[in-house]
C-alpha positions in Angstrom: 10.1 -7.1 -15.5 12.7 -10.1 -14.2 11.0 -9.0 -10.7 7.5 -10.0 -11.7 8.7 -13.2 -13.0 10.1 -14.1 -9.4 7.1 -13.1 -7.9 5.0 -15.7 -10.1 5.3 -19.2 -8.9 3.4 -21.7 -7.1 3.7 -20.5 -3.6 2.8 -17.1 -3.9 -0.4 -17.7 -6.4 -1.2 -20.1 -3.2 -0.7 -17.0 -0.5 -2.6 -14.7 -3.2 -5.3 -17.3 -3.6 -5.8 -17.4 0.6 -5.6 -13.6 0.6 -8.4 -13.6 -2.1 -10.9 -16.0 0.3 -10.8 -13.8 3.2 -14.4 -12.3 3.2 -14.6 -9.9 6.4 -12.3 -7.5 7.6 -12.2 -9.7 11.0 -10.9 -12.4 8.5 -8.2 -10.3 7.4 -7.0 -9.3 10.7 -6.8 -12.8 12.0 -5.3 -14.3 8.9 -2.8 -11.5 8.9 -2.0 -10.7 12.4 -0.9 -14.9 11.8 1.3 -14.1 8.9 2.8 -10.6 9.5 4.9 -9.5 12.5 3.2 -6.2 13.5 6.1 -4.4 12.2 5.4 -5.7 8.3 1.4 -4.9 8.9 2.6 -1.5 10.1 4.8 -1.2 7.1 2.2 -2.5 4.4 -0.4 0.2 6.1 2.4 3.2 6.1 2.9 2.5 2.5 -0.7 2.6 1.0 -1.2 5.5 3.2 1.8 7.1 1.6 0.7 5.9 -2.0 -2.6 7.8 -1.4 -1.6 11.1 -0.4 1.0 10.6 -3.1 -1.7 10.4 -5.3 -4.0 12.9 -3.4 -1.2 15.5 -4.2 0.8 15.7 -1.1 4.3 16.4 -0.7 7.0 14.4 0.9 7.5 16.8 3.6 3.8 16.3 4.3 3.8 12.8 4.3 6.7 12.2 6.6 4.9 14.1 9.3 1.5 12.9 8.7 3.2 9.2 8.5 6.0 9.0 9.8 7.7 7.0 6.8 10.8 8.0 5.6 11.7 9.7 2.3 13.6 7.1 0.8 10.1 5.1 0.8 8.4 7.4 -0.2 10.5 7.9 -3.4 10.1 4.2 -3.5 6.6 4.1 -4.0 6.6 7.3 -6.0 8.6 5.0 -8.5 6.0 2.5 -8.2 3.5 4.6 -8.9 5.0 6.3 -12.1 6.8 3.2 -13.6 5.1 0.3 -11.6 2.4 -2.0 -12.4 -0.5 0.1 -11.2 -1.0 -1.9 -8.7 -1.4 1.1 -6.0 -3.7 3.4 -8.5 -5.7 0.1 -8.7 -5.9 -0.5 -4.8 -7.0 3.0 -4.6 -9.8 3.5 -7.0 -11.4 0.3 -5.6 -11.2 1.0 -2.5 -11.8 5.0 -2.7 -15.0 5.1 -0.8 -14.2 3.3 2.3 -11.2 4.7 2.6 -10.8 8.3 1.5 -7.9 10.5 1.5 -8.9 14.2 2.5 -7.1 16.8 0.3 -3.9 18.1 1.4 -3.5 21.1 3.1 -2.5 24.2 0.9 1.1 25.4 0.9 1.6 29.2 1.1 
């Protein structure tokens, strides 16, 4: 995990640190809307969309259209999921209940 080692350092633990005193939404939208160009937000937000239907069971197919992400991410975070960290499956079981994922539609 070279990657992870990278990530670790002084001025990300000080970003993560900030990120982890936010305590209302409205907090996280003005300490991010500072941060991220509304491009990156839109990107972070297409990918944990992406990584729930993923793990809701959708296909690529149906995530492109319901997203508008491209495969290639998709496989990305697919990778992530299977071989990662668990840093999405995480995300998503603690954050199931505000933010549900309806099932995806049946193929046929």
């Amino acid at each position: 995990m070279p990657e992870q080692k990278k990530l670790k350092n002084p001025t990300t633990e000080a970003l993560f640190h900030a990120i982890l005193k936010l305590e209302t939404m409205e907090d996280c939208y003005v300490f991010f809307e500072d941060l991220c160009t509304m491009k990156e937000l839109g990107d972070m937000a297409q990918r944990l969309e992406a990584a729930k239907m993923l793990l809701k069971g959708y296909t690529y197919d149906q995530i492109v259209k319901k997203v508008e992400i491209s495969t290639a991410t998709i496989s990305r975070i697919n990778r992530c999921i299977q071989y990662g960290t668990g840093g999405y499956k995480m995300a998503m079981e603690r954050t199931a209940e505000e933010c549900p994922v309806e099932d995806p539609p049946q193929r046929g």
